[in-house]
N, C-alpha and C positions, 0 to 999 in steps of 0.2 A: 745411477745416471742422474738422479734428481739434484745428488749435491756436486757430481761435475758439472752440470751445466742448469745452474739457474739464477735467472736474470733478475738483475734489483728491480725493474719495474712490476714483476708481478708480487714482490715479494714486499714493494713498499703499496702498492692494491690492497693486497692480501691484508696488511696492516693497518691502512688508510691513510689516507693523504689529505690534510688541511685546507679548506677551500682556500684559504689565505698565502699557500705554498704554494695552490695550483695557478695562483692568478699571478705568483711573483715566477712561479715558470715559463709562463705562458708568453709573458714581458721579455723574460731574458731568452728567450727562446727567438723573439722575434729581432731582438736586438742581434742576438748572435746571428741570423739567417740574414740579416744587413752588411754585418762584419764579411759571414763569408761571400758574399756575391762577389767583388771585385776579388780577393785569394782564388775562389772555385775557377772564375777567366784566367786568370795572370799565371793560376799553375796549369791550367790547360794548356795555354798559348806557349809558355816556356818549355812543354814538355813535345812542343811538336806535333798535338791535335786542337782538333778546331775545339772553340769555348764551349760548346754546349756542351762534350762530355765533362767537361769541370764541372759543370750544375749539377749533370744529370749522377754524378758523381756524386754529391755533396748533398742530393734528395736521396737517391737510393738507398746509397750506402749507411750517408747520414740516420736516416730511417730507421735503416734495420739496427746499427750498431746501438741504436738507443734502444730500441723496444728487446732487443735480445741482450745485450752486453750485461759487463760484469759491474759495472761501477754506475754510481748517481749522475754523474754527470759532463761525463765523455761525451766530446762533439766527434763524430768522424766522418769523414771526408778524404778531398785531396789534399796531401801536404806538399812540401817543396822539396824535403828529402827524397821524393821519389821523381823529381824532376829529370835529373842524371839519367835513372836506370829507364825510366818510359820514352826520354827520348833515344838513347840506344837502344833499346829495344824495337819501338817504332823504324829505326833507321834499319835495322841489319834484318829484322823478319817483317815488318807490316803490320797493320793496324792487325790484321788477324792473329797475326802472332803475339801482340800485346795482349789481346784477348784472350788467348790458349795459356798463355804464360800466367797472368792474373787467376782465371780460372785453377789453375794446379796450384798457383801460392794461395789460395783461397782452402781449397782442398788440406794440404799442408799445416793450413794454421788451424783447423780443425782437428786435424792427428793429434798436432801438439798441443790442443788444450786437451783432449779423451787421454793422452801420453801423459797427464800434470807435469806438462813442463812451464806452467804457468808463473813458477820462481825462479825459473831460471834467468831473469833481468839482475838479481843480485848477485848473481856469478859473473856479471860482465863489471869488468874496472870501470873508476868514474875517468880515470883517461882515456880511456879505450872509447867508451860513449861522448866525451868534448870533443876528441880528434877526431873523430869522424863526423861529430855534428858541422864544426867549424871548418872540416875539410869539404863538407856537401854547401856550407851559407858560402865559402870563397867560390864552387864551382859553379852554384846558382849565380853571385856578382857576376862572372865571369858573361856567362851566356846572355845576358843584357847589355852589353856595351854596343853592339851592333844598332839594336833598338833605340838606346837610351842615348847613342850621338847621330842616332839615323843615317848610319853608314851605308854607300849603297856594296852591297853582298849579297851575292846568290843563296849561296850556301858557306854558313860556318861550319868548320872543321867538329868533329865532338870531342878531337884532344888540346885536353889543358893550355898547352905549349903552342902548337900549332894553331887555335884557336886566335892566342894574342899575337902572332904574327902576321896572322890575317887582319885583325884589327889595325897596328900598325901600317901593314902596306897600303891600306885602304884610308886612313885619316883623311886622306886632302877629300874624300867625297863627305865629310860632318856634314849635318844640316843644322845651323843655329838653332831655327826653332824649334826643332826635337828636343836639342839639348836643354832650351831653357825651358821646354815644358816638363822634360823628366825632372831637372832642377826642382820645378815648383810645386810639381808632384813631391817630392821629396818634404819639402820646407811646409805644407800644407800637410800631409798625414803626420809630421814630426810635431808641428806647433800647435794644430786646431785643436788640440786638447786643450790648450789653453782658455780658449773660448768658448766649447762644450767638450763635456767627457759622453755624452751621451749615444751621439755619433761619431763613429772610426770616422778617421783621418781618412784612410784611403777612399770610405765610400763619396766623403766629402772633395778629394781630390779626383775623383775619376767624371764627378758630376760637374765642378766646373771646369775643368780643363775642356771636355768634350765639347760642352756650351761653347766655352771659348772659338774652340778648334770650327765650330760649326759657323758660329756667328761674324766669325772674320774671315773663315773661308782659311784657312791656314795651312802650309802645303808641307804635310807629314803623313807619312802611314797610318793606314786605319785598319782595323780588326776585316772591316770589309774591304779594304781593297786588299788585305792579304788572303783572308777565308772567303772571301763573300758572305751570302747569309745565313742568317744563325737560326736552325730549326728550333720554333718554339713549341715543338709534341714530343714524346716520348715514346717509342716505338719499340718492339722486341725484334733482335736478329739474333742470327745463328754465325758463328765462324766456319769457311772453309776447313777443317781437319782431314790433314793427311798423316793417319796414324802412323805411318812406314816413316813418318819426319818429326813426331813427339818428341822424342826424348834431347832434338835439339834447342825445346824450351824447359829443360828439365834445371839447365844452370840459370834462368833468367828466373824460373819460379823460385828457385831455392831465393836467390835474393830478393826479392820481392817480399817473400815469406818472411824469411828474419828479418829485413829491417820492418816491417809493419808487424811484426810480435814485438821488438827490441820498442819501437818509436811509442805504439800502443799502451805500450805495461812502462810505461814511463812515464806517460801523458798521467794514466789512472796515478799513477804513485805519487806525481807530482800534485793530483786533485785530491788527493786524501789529504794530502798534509794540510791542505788550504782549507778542508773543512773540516777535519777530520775525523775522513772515514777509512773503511778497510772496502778496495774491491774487490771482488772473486775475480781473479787472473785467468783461470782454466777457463770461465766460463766469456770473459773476454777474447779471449782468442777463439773461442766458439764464435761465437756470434760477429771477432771479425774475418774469420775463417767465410762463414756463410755469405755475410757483403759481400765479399771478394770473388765467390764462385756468383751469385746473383747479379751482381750490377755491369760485368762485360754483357752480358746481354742485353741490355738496354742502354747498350753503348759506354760505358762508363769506362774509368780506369782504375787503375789500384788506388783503395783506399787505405786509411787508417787514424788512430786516434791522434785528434790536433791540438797539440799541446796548449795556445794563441789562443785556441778559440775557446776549448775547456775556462782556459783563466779569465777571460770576456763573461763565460757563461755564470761560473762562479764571482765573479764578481757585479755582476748584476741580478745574482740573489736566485742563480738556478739552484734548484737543489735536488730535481728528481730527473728521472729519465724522460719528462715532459716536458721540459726545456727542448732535449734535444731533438724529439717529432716534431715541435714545433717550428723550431727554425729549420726542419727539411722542408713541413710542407710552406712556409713562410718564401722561400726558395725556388718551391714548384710554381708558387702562385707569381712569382715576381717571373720566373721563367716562362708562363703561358702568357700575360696580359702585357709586360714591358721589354722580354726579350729580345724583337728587333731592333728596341733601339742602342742595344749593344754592342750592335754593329760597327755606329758611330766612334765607339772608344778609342782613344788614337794609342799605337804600339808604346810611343816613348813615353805615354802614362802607366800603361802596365810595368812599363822597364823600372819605373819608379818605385812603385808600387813594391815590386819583387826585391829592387836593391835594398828596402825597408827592411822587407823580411829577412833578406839573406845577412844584414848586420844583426837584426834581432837576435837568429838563431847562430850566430857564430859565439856568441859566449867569450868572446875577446876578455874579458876581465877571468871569469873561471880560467882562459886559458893561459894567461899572465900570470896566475898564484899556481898554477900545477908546475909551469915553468923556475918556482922561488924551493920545491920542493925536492923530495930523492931522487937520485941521477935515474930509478928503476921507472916511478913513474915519468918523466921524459921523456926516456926512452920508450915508453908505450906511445904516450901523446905524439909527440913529433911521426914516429913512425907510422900511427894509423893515420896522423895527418895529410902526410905525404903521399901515402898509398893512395887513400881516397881521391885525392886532387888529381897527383900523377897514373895511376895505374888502374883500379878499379873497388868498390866500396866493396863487396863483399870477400875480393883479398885482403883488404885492410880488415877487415873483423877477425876473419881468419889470424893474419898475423898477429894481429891485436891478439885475443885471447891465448894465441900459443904463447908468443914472449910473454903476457902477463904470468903465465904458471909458471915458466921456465925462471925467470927471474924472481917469481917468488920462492923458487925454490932455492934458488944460489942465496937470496934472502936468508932463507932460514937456516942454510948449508954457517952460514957466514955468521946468524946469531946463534948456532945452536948451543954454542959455551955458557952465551947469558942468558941463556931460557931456562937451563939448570940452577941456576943462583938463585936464590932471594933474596931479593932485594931491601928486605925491611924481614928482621926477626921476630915480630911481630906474634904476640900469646895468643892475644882477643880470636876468637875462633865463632864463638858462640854469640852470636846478634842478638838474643833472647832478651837481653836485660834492659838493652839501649830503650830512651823514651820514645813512644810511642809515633810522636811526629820526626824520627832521624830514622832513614833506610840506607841500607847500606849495600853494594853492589859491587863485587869483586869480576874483573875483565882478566881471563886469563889465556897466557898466549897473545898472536901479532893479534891488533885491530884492522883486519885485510880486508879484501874486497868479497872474500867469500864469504866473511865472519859479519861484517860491518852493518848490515840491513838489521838481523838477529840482533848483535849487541844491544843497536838504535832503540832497537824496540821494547826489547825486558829493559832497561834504562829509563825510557819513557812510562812504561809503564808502572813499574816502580817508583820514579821518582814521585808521580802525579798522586799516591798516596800518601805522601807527606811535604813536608813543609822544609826538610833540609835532604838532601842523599849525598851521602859519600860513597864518592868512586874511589873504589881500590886498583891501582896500578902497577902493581910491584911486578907482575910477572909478563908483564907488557913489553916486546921488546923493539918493536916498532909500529907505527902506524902510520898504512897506508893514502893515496890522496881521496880513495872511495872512503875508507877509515873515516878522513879526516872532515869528507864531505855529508856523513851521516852524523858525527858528533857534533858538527856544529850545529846542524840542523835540532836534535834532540836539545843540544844545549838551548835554542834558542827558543822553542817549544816549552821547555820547561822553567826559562825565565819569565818569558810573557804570563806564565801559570804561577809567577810569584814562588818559585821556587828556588831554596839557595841549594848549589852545586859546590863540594868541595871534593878536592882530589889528594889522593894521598902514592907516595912513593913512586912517582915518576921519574922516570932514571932520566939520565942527560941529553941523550940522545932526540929522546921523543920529547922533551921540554924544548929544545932549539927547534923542532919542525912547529911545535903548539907556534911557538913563537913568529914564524914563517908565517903562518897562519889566519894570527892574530888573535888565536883563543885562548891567548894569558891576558890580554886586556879584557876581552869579555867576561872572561870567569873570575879575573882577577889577582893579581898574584897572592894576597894577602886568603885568597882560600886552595892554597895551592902548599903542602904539605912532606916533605922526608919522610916524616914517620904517620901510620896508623893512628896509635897513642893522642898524638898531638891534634892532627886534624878531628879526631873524635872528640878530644878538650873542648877544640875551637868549637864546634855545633852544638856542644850542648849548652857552652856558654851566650854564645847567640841565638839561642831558641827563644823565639818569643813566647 
């Protein structure tokens, strides 16, 4: 049990921790519990409950996820990808039922860390994870137009389509000044960086808009005249459960569940790369398993690891899992002594606020290059796009992963001629002789999405002990856009480390997608080989 579930902060204790790391945690910890104050409101308010559970969300949850998780420096909390599914949820069962539902997806992500399904993020395609990223950042846009033109609407619709017809019919009710405050909400968390990186944008737009809104007297919706006031204690309840009606939360926990394992073990993998660590994955789904079943109780919603905030924390020099206690209790304390005047925040600056996020996390460029690639991956991206927007996220996962196999399989059905060939007749067998600073790394079979994490890694790891590696390719017969989305990553890891990359026998096929790609400019053509023989020439006569 010790090595399925244990947590980096007892384990960097255990080892000791630098007074000089604790005090640059301690910093970025409080910076990040700044960051999320306006995100913890703005995914509350979007999600159809009142703000305080976003705080109390983003203390709890945040809390545990750090003192138990698997990784250094995981923030967690609320994210926006769960906007969609809490507020359908909220609509069709009740605040209680959000709570019974989070509770079982809590429960669930603790099976499946004790299960080590902890790797199982490299079995999901990199399409299948854009198109439904960028299918949740369009649904989140979508749910702020009412706010963010301060339309008068009772109630918006929760589907897609009928959502924007509501919008439509209702236009002649706009209020200017909504409009121009989400405006400059917008233009203010975009630009202030320019004049400090130190404070978010948004905390800086939520603070003077409000002023504004207060001091002119300005006539738009406010946090309080929607919610009224915002509890600034933290209390324990219990849910209403009527066991004879469980298992009608049995499809809302399941989603809950995967995408806060799927969003989590992405966040971590995405913060290793940035500093480069390795997390314990089973032991993150533990510990965000436990959030999930502890923090409905004290009002909270579903949590999970925040991709935003993780890169905030790391880039302001967190490195332990004391960053991320810190900016909970940083949160609690901003929650008990300044939380009523939260009140004041006006809706069309949250609308702001969110349409930020929802362009952030749309990945519009990643999903313009998967679009320049094989018809197979499109066909994932477009269709988990659409499902997610039109239909509902965890069909689209669903379908997502079934056509991803399916079509790798007609994939391979369809190379299976040239997977027999060889490509280059090549003697050299025996690496033994080559000098000391040239490795050499043979990839055999597709470079796919179930393969693609594994390659990444012995690649990386190999390379980083020497000073040239050669990649052999010959028996490579395509590579896919998860493939293509781990090599370039390794490739680019292992130039910053002053390392030369040369590739030998790349057939045609997979040279025109490199190309798609852009990673014949990167690597360069001139290290880019037919034959074994030759590219082995090339590196030993370039070895410094």
């Amino acid at each position: 049990m010790s090595k399925l579930f244990n947590p980096k902060l007892f384990s960097l204790l255990k080892a000791g921790i630098d007074r000089k790391q604790i005090s640059n945690d301690v910093m970025a910890g409080i910076v990040v519990g700044i960051v999320a104050l306006p995100l913890a409101i703005a995914f509350a308010v979007a999600s159809g409950v009142s703000p305080d559970k976003g705080l109390i969300t983003a203390i709890v949850a945040g809390l545990l996820i750090s003192f138990l998780g698997g990784s250094r420096v995981q923030i967690g909390g609320p994210t926006g990808a769960f906007i969609v599914i809490v507020y359908g949820i909220v609509e069709t069962h009740g605040i209680d039922g959000l709570i019974i539902s989070t509770i079982m997806a809590g429960v669930l992500l603790v099976i499946f860390g004790c299960l080590k399904l902890g790797t199982l993020l490299k079995y999901f395609p990199h399409p299948l994870i854009v198109g439904f990223t960028s299918g949740i950042a369009l649904v989140i846009f979508s749910t702020q137009i009412k706010d963010a033109f301060g339309l008068d609407i009772d109630k918006v619709p929760s589907d897609f389509l009928a959502k924007w017809e509501m919008y439509f019919a209702n236009i002649h009710t706009l209020n200017p000044t909504a409009l121009i405050l989400t405006v400059a909400t917008i233009l203010i968390s975009i630009y202030s960086k320019k004049i400090t990186s130190k404070i978010p944008g948004s905390f800086i737009a939520i603070i003077a808009i409000t002023v504004a809104v207060q001091l002119f007297d300005l006539p738009v919706t406010t946090i309080e005249s929607f919610f009224g006031e915002i509890p600034t204690t933290i209390s324990i309840s219990f849910p209403a459960i009527e066991w004879a009606n469980l298992s009608q939360y049995i499809a809302p926990a399941i989603t809950i569940a995967l995408l806060g394992a799927i969003e989590s073990l992405l966040s971590a993998v995405v913060a290793d790369g940035m500093i480069g660590g390795n997390h314990r994955s089973n032991t993150e789904l533990i510990a965000q398993g436990i959030a999930n079943i502890v923090t409905p109780f004290f009002g909270g919603i579903p949590a999970t690891g925040a991709i935003a905030r993780t890169a905030t924390n790391i880039k302001n020099g967190g490195r332990s899992p004391i960053s991320g206690i810190v900016h909970a209790l940083t949160l609690l304390l901003i929650m008990l002594f300044f939380g009523k005047w939260a009140k004041l925040i006006p809706m069309s600056c949250l609308a702001g606020v969110l349409i930020v996020v929802s362009y952030n996390m749309s990945e519009w460029r990643v999903f313009r290059s998967i679009l320049k690639s094989s018809g197979f991956d499109i066909l994932v991206l477009l269709a988990t796009f659409f499902l997610t927007v039109l239909v509902d996220l965890t069909i689209a996962i669903e379908v997502g992963v079934v056509l991803s196999a399916v079509l790798f399989m007609k994939r391979m059905a369809d190379k299976g001629e040239q997977i027999q060939k060889d490509v280059n007749v090549d003697l050299i067998e025996d690496y033994s002789d080559l000098p000391k600073d040239i490795s050499v790394y043979e990839i055999s079979g597709p470079f796919f999405f179930a393969s693609a994490k594994q390659y990444a890694q012995l690649i990386q790891q190999i390379g980083l002990k020497s000073k040239t590696i050669v990649i052999r390719m010959r028996h490579v017969p395509f590579i896919d856009a998860t493939g293509f989305h781990n090599f370039k990553a390794v490739i680019n890891s292992l130039q910053n480390s002053h390392v030369k990359i040369i590739l030998s026998g790349v057939n045609e096929s997979v040279l025109l997608d490199m190309e798609k790609y852009d990673l014949i400019s990167k690597i360069g053509e001139d290290h880019i080989f037919d034959s074994f023989n030759h590219a082995l020439d090339y590196a030993k006569a370039t070895l410094n």
